[in-house]
C-alpha beads as a LAMMPS data file, in Angstrom:
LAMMPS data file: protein, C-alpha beads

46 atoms
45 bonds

1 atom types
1 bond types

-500.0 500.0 xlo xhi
-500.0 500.0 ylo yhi
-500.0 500.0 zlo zhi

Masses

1 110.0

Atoms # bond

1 1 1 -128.913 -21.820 -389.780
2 1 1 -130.626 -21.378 -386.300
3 1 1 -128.458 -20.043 -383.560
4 1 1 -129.310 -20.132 -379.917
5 1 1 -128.032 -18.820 -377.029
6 1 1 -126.069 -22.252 -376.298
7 1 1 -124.620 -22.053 -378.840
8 1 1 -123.245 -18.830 -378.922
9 1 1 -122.053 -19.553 -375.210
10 1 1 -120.300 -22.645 -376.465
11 1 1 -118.818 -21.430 -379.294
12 1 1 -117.301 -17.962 -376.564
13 1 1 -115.739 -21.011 -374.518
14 1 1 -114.288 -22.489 -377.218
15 1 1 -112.659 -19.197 -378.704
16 1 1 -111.395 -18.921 -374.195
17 1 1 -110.163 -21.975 -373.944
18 1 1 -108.229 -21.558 -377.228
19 1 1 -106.833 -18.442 -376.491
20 1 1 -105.896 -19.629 -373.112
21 1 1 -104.115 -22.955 -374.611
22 1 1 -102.266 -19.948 -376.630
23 1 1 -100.861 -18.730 -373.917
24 1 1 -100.323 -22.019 -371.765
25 1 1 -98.312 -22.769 -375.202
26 1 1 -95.830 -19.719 -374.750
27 1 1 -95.281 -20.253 -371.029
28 1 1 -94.217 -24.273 -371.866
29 1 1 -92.060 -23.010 -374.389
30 1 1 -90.094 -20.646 -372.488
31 1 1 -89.854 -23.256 -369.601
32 1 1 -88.978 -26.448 -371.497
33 1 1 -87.200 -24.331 -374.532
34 1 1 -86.472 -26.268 -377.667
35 1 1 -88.364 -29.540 -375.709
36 1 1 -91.577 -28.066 -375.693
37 1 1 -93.340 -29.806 -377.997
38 1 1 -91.972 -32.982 -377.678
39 1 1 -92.333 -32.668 -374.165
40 1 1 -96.297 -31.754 -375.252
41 1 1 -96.504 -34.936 -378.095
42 1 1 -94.698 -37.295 -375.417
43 1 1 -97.588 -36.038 -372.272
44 1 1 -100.256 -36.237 -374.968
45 1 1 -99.009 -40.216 -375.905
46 1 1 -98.884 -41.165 -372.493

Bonds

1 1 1 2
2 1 2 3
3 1 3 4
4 1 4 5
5 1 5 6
6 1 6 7
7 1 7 8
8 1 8 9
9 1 9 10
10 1 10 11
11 1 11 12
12 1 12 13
13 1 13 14
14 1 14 15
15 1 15 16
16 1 16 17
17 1 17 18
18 1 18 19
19 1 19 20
20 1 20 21
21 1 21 22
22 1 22 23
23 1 23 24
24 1 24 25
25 1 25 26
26 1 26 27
27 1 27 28
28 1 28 29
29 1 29 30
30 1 30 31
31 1 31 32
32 1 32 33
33 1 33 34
34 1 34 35
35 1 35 36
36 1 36 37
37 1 37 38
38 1 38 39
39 1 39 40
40 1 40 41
41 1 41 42
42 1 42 43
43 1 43 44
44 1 44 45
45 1 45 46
């Protein structure tokens, strides 16, 4: 398998972005409580 440099960049902003939808996750669920992930599934549906 033959890794370049794009890759590796891509694959850093992937493991970012999923870190920061970790913590985006927490701060929903301690506004919106028990609602947060229907509140997340109903946005998502729109």
């Amino acid at each position: 398998m033959k890794i370049n440099h794009e890759s590796i960049q891509l694959a850093e902003k992937i493991i970012e972005l999923d870190l920061l939808r970790d913590e985006l996750l927490e701060e929903l669920i301690v506004l919106a409580g028990n609602h947060a992930f229907d509140l997340l599934r109903a946005i998502q549906n729109r």
